[in-house]
N, C-alpha and C positions, 0 to 999 in steps of 0.2 A: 664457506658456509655449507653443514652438511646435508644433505636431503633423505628426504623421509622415504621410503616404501609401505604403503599400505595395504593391505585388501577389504576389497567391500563385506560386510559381512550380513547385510540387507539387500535388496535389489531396491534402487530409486530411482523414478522417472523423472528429471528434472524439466524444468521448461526453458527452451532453447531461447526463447525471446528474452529472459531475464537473465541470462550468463548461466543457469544451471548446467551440469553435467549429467547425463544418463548414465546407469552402469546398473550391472547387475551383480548378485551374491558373487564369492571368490573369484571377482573383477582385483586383477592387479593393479594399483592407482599409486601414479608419481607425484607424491605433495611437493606443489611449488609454495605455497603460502601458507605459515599459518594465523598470523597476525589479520587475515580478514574480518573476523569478527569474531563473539561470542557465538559458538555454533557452528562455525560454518571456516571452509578449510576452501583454497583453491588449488587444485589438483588435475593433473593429465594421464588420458589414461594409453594406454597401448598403440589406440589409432593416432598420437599424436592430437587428441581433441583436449581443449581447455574447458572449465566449469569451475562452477560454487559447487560443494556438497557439504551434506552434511555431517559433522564430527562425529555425531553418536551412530552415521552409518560405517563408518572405517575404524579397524584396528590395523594398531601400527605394527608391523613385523621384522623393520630393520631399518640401520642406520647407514649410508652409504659411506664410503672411504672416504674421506678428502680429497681434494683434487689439487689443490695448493702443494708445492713442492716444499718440502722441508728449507729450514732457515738456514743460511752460511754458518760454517764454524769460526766460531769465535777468533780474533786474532794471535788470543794469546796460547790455542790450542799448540799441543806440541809437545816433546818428550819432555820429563823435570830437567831442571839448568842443570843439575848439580851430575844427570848421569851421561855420561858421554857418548858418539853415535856410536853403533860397531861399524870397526875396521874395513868392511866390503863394503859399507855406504859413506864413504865419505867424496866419491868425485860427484854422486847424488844430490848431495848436499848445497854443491856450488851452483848444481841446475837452477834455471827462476822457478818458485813456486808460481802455479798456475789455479788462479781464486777464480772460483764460478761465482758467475753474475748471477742473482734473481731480478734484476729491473722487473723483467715483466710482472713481477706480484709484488714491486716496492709500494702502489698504492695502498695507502694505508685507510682504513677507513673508522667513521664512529658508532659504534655499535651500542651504544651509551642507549640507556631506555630515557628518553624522554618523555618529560611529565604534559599532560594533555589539559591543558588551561582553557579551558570552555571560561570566556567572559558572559555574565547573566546578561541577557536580553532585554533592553527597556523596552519596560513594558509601552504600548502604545495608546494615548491616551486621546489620542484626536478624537479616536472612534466614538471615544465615551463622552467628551464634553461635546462632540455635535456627531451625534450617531443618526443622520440623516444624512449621512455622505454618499454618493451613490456607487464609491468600489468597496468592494466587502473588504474585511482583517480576516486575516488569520492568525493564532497565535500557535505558536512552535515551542515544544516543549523542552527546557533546558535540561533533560536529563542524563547523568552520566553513561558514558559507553555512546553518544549520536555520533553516527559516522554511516559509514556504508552499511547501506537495508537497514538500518536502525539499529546496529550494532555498535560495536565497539571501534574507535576511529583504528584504522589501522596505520601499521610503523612504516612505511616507507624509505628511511633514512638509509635502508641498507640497498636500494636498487640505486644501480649506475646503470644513464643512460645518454646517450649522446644526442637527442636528441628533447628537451627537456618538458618540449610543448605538446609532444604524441603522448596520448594516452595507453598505460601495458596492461597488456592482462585480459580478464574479462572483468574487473572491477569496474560498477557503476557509479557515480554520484547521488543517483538518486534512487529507490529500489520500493516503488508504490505496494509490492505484494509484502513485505515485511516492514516498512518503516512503522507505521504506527505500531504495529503488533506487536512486533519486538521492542519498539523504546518503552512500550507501556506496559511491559511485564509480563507479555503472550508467552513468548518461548520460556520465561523462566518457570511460569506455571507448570507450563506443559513437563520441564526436565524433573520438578518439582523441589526445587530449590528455590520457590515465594517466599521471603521473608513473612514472618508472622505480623498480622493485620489485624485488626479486633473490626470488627464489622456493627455496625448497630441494626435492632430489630427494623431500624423504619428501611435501610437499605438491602435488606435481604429480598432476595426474589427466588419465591418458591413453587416448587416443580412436585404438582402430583401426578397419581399414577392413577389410568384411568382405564375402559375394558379397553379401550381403542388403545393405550400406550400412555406414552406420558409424555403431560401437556402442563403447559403456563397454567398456573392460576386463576380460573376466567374470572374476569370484571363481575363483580356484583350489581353493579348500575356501570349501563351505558350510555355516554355521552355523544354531541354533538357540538358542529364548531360553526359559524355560516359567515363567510366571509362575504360583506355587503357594500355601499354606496362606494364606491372606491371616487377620489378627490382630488384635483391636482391642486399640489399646493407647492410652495417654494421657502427660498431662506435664503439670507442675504444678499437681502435688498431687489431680489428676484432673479439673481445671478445664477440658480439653480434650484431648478425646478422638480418635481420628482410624484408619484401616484402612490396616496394613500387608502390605503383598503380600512374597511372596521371588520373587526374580529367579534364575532359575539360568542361565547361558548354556552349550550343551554342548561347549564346548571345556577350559573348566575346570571345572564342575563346582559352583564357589564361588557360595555365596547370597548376596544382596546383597538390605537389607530398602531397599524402595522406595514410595511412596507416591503418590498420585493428583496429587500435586502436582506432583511430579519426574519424572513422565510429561508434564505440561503445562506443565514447563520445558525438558525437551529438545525436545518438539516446536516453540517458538518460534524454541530456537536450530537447529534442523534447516532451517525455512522463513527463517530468517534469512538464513544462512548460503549455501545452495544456491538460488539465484531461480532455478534449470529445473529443477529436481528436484519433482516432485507430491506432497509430501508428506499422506500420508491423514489425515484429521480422527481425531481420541482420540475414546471414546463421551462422551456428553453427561454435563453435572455435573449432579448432584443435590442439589436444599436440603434437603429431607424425606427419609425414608423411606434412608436410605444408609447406616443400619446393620442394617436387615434380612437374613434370608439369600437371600434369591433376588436379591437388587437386587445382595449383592457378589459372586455367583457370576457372574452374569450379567458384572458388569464387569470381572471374572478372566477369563473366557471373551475377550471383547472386547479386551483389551488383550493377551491370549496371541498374538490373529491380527495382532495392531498393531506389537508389536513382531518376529515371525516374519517379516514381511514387510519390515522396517526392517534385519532380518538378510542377506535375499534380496536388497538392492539392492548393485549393484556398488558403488556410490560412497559411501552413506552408510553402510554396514559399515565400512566400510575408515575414517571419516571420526576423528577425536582424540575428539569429546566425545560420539560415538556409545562407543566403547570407555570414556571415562571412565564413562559408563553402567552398564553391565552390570557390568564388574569393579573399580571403586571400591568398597571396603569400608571404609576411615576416616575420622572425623570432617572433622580436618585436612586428607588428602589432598582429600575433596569439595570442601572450602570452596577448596582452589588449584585445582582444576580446573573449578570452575566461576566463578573470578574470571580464569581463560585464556580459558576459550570466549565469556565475554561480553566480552572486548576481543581478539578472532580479527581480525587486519588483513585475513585474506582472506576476508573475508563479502561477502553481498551483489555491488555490481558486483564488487569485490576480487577475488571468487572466480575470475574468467575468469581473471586473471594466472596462477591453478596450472594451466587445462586444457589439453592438451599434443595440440593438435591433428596428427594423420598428414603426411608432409611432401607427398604429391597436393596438385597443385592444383586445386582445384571449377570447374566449369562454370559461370559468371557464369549463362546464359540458364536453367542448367534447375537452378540454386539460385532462382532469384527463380519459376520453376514452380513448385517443391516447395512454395515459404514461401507462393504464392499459393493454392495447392492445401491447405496445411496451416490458412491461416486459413480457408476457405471450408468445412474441417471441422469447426473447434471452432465457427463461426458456428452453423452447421448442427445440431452435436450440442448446443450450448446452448439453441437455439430447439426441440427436438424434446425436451429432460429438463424443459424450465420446462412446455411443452404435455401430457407427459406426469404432472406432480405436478398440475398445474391440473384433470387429467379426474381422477386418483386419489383428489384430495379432494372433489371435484364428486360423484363417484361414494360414495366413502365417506358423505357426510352424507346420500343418497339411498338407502343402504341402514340408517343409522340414524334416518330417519325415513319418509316415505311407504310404502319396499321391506320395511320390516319391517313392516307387517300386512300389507302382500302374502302375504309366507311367513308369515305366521301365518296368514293364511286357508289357503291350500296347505297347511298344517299339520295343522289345525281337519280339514280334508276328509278326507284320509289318517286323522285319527283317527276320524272318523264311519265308515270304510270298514272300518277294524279293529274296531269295535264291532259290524257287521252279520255280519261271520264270525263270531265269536263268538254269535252267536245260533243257528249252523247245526251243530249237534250229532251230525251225521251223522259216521261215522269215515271218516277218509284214506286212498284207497286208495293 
C-alpha cells in the first residue's frame, strides 16, 4: 500500500486529549490513513507524533514508491522453443535454475471495499408507553457515514495485526467534540456542500443588526415558568416511586406534572438541537437521600431559575419542543411530541439552514478580528475558571484540615478572654 506525503498548508492547533495533531503551515506530514472519516485524515509528522488532522488543511504532494518487491517471473518465461541457445551457453543451460522466493509478501490480502450495513435501530418504546421510568432514553441517530467522531465508519480490513485485541492508532470509539456535529450535517455546512433543504417561515430564526452588533430577535412578550407543589407519587403497584413537580408557565396558567427526568430530556434535545446556544447544566442527580424535604425543595428552587432562564432566551422560548414542554398535558399528545423532536431534521449542523441572516454584508478583515478576539477569550476565561476551582479546592481542604485548629486555637483564646471578664464583678458604667 502506498503512502501519501503531504504538507500543511494552514497552521492548526489540534487538541491532544482527543487524538488531534498540532502542526503548522509547510509542516511536512506522513498520511498513515485516509479512511478515518469525512474530513479528517490520520497522519504523522517529522517528530514521529500521531493525530487526526484535517483534510482541507493538507495538500498532497507525492506518492511514495512501493515497498513490496516485484512479483516472480512467470514459469513459462524464457527464449521462444523454436530458437535455439548460442553455442557459448550451452554448458549454462545444464546449471539448476535458481527461482527467488517472495514468501515474505505471499500474504495475500482483501482490499475489496465493503459495503457498510447500518441496521435501523428499534426504536424504544418502553419510554413512551410508561415514560415515568426513572433512567432517562436516549435516542441515537441512524445516519449515514456513524463511525469515528461522527464520521464516516472507517475501512479497517487492510491493517494486519498480531495482536487483535490492542487498539492502533490514535483512532477513538467515541469522539464527544464532533459526534453530533458532524453526524447532523455541521461539517458539511461548514465545507458547503449542504444538500438543498426548503426551510418553512415558522422555522426560520432571525438575526438583526443592531448599534451594539447583531442580536437574536428579542421576544416581544416575556414569559415565565414556576415550578411548584412537587408530590411523590408511584406506579406499579408502588414498586417505584418517583417526585413530581407542577410546571405552571404564566401565559396560560395550565399545570403540567413534570418530573426530574423530562427536565433531563429536554435539556438534551435543547443542546442537540442548537450547537451555539449555552445551554446551562440541570442541578446534579442524586442516588440517596432524594426523597427528603430539603433535597426536593432545594431541586424545585433550582430548576425554577433553569427553566426561567430557558423562557428568557430569544431562540429557545420560541423553539417547538421548548413549548411542547411547558403546555403538553396528554399522555398521547407527549408521546407525538416527543417522537417529533427526536427526529427534528433541523438539529444540530441542520439548524444553521433556519438562521436568517440580515442582508449586510460583514467585513471579511474585522470578522476574522472578532473570531480571533473571541477565541482568545473563552482560552483566556477557560484557563482563569479551571485556576480558580484548582485554588478553591486547594483552599477548601486547607481549611478543613490544618486551618481548622488554627481557628480553634483563635477560638480557645477568645474563650479564655471571656472567662477572665467574668471574674471582674465590678458593675458597668
Amino acid at each position: 500500500m502506498s503512502a501519501l506525503q503531504g504538507r500543511a498548508v494552514y497552521d492548526f492547533e489540534g487538541d491532544v486529549a482527543n487524538g488531534e495533531l498540532t502542526f503548522q503551515a509547510d509542516d511536512l506530514l506522513h498520511i498513515l490513513n485516509q479512511d478515518v472519516g469525512e474530513g479528517w485524515w490520520e497522519a504523522q509528522n517529522a517528530n514521529g507524533e500521531q493525530g487526526l488532522i484535517p483534510e482541507a488543511y493538507v495538500e498532497i504532494i507525492s506518492y511514495s514508491e512501493p515497498t513490496m518487491p516485484p512479483p516472480p517471473p512467470p514459469p513459462s518465461y524464457g527464449p521462444p522453443a523454436s530458437a535455439g541457445p548460442p553455442a557459448d551457453t550451452t554448458d549454462n543451460l545444464q546449471q539448476p535454475v535458481e527461482t527467488q522466493s517472495f514468501n515474505n509478501v505471499s500474504e495475500t490480502r482483501d482490499y475489496s471495499q465493503h459495503e457498510n450495513q447500518v441496521s435501523p435501530e428499534s426504536y424504544e418504546d418502553a419510554w413512551d408507553d410508561d415514560w415515568e421510568d426513572d433512567n432517562s432514553s436516549t435516542t441515537e441517530q441512524n445516519l449515514p457515514g456513524g463511525g469515528n467522531f461522527g464520521l464516516s465508519q472507517p475501512n479497517r480490513d487492510t491493517k494486519a495485526s498480531s495482536d487483535s485485541t490492542k487498539p492502533g492508532g490514535t483512532v477513538k470509539k467515541s469522539f464527544s467534540r464532533f459526534s453530533t456535529f458532524a453526524k447532523s450535517g455541521g461539517e458539511a455546512y461548514m465545507m458547503g456542500v449542504m444538500p438543498t433543504t426548503k426551510v418553512s417561515e415558522t422555522d426560520l430564526v432571525p438575526i438583526i443588526e443592531t448599534q451594539n452588533g447583531y442580536e437574536w430577535t428579542p421576544l416581544s412578550e416575556v414569559f415565565s415558568c414556576q415550578v411548584t407543589s412537587p408530590k411523590k407519587e408511584s406506579k406499579l403497584k408502588g414498586l417505584k416511586s418517583y417526585i413530581a413537580y407542577q410546571l405552571i408557565p404564566s401565559f396560560s396558567g395550565i399545570r403540567v406534572s413534570r418530573r426530574y427526568k423530562h427536565f433531563d430530556w429536554l435539556h438534551e434535545r435543547l443542546e442537540e438541537k442548537f450547537p451555539t446556544v449555552c445551554v446551562p447544566p440541570l442541578p446534579d442527580k442524586q442516588i440517596s437521600g432524594r426523597y427528603e424535604d430539603d433535597f426536593i425543595l432545594e431541586r424545585m428552587r433550582q430548576l425554577t431559575y433553569w427553566v426561567d432562564r430557558m423562557c428568557k432566551h430569544p431562540v429557545i422560548s420560541r423553539s417547538e419542543v421548548f413549548a411542547h414542554f411547558v403546555t403538553c398535558t396528554e399522555d398521547k399528545g407527549w408521546k407525538q411530541g416527543k417522537r417529533r423532536a427526536e427526529k427534528d431534521e433541523f438539529k444540530g449542523g441542520n439548524w444553521f439552514l433556519t438562521v436568517q441572516a440580515p442582508p449586510s454584508t460583514l467585513d471579511q478583515e474585522k470578522t476574522e478580528s472578532d473570531i480571533d478576539q473571541y477565541y482568545k477569550f473563552i482560552k483566556t476565561m477557560d484557563d482563569s475558571v479551571k485556576k480558580m476551582l484548582a485554588v478553591n479546592q486547594d483552599s477548601m481542604r486547607k481549611h478543613c484540615g490544618p486551618f481548622k485548629k488554627e481557628f480553634q486555637k483563635i477560638g480557645s483564646a477568645f474563650a479564655d478572654i471571656s472567662k477572665s471578664f467574668e471574674l471582674d464583678d465590678r458593675p458597668c458604667k
